[in-house]
Each structure stands twice: as C-alpha cells, then as structure tokens.
C-alpha positions as CSV (number, residue, x, y, z in Angstrom):
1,X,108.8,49.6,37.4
2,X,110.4,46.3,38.6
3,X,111.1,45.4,42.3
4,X,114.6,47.0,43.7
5,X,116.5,44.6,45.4
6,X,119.6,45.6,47.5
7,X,123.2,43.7,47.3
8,X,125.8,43.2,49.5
9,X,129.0,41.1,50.1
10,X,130.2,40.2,53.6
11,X,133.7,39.4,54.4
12,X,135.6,38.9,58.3
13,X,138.5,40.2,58.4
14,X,141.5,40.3,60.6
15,X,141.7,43.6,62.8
16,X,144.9,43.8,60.7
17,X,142.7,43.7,58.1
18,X,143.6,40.3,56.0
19,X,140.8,38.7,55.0
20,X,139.5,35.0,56.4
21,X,136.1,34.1,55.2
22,X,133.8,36.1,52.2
23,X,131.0,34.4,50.1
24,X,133.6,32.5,48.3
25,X,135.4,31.0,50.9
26,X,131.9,29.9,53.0
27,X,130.7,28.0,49.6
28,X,134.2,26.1,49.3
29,X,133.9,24.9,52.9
30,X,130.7,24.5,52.5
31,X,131.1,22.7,48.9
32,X,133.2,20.3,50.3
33,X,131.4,19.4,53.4
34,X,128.6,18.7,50.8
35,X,130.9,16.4,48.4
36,X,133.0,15.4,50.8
37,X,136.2,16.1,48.7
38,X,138.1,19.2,48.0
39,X,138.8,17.9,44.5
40,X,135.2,18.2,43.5
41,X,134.8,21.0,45.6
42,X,136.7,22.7,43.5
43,X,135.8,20.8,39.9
44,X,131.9,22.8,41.0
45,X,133.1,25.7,41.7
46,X,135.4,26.2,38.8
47,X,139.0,27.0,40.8
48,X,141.9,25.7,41.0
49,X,142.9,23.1,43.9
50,X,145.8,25.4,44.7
51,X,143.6,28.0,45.1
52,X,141.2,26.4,47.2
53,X,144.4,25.2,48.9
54,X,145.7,28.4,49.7
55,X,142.2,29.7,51.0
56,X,142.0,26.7,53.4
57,X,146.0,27.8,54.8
58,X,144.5,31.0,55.1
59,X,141.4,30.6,56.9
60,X,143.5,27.8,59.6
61,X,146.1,30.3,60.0
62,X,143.9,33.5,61.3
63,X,141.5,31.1,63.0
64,X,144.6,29.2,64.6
65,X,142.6,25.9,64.3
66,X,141.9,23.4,61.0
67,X,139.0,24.0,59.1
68,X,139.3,20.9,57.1
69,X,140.6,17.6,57.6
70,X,142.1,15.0,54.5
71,X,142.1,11.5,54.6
72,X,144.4,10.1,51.7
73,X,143.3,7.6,49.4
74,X,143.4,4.4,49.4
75,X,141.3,1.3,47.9
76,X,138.1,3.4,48.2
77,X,140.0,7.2,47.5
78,X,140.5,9.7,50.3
79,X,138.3,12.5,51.6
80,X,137.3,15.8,52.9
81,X,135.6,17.2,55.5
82,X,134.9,19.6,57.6
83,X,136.3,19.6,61.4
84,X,133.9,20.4,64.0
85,X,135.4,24.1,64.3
86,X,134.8,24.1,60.4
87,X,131.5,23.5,60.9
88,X,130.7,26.1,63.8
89,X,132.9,28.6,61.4
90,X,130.5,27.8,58.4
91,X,127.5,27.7,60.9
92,X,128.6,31.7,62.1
93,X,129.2,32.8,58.5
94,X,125.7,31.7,56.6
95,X,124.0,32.8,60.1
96,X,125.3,36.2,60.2
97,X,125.2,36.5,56.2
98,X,121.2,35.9,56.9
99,X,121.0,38.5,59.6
100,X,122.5,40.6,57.9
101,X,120.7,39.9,54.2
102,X,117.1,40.5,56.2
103,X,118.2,43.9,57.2
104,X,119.7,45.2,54.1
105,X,115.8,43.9,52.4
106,X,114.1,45.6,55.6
107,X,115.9,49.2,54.8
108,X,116.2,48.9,51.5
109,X,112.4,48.3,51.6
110,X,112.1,50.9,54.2
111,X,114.2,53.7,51.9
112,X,112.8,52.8,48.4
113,X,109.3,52.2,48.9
114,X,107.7,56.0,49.4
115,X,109.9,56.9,45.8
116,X,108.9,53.3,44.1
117,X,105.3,54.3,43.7
C-alpha cells in the first residue's frame, strides 16, 4: 500500500470574510519578488496581468498598506518588487503555511498509521 499523504489549502481572510492571501496569491508575490517584474510574474504562472492586477488591489486594500511597488520603464524597462511590508506579508504566509503543513503530516501520520499496516 503506498504512503498517505494529507492536503490542505490555507487562505486569510477578512473577519468579513473576503479573502487576502491563499497559495496563489503568496506565489505571485513571491514570483515577482523572484523576477523582479509582474509581467513575468505572471508569463510563469500562466495568468493574466489583470488578474494578478486585481489580486495585488486586493491584498493592499485589506492590508491598508502596498505590497508591491512599480518602477516604469525606461532605457533599461521598469520593475517590480516587493515593499518591505510585502516582504514580512510573504515571510508570515510561507511561515505559517509550514507550521501548519508539519502538523497536518504529524496527525495525519498520527491517525493513519495503526490502519496503514
């Protein structure tokens, strides 16, 4: 019999309940802190820049601070990066997303393995 592995998917929402930041969002900010432009950013991870637009309005306007900030062209092109809040917001999502991963494993481990063997 092959390894079970749990699954889950994390989002932060509102109190209201609108939705900021889910596995999506975290690898477009994180995507384009990587590239360093929200045109690629969104050329990797196959959406549209309106999209990825519309998720960055999103996120600024729950968190009441900018997430990203665009530098326009020029000789050498313009960029993308994140702002230092973006970067603690990222930080707090993959950190928590790991917290949480290791203790779905640990009781999913903990509930499965007696009826595994």
């Amino acid at each position: 019999m092959q390894k079970l592995q749990a699954k889950f998917r994390l989002w932060i929402d509102t109190k209201s309940g609108k939705s900021i930041i889910g596995d999506g969002r975290w690898r477009l900010l994180d995507t384009i802190e990587k590239t360093g432009s929200l045109a690629s950013a969104c050329k990797i991870l196959n959406i549209s820049y309106r999209k990825a637009w519309g998720d960055l309005l999103e996120i600024q306007k729950a968190t009441e601070a900018a997430v990203i900030e665009k530098h326009r062209g020029g000789n050498k092109g313009g960029d993308t990066h994140l702002t230092p809040y973006g970067k603690k917001f990222t930080k707090a999502y993959k950190c928590m997303h790991s917290d949480i991963e290791k203790a779905v494993e640990k009781s999913c481990s903990k509930y499965f393995h007696t009826i595994l063997k």
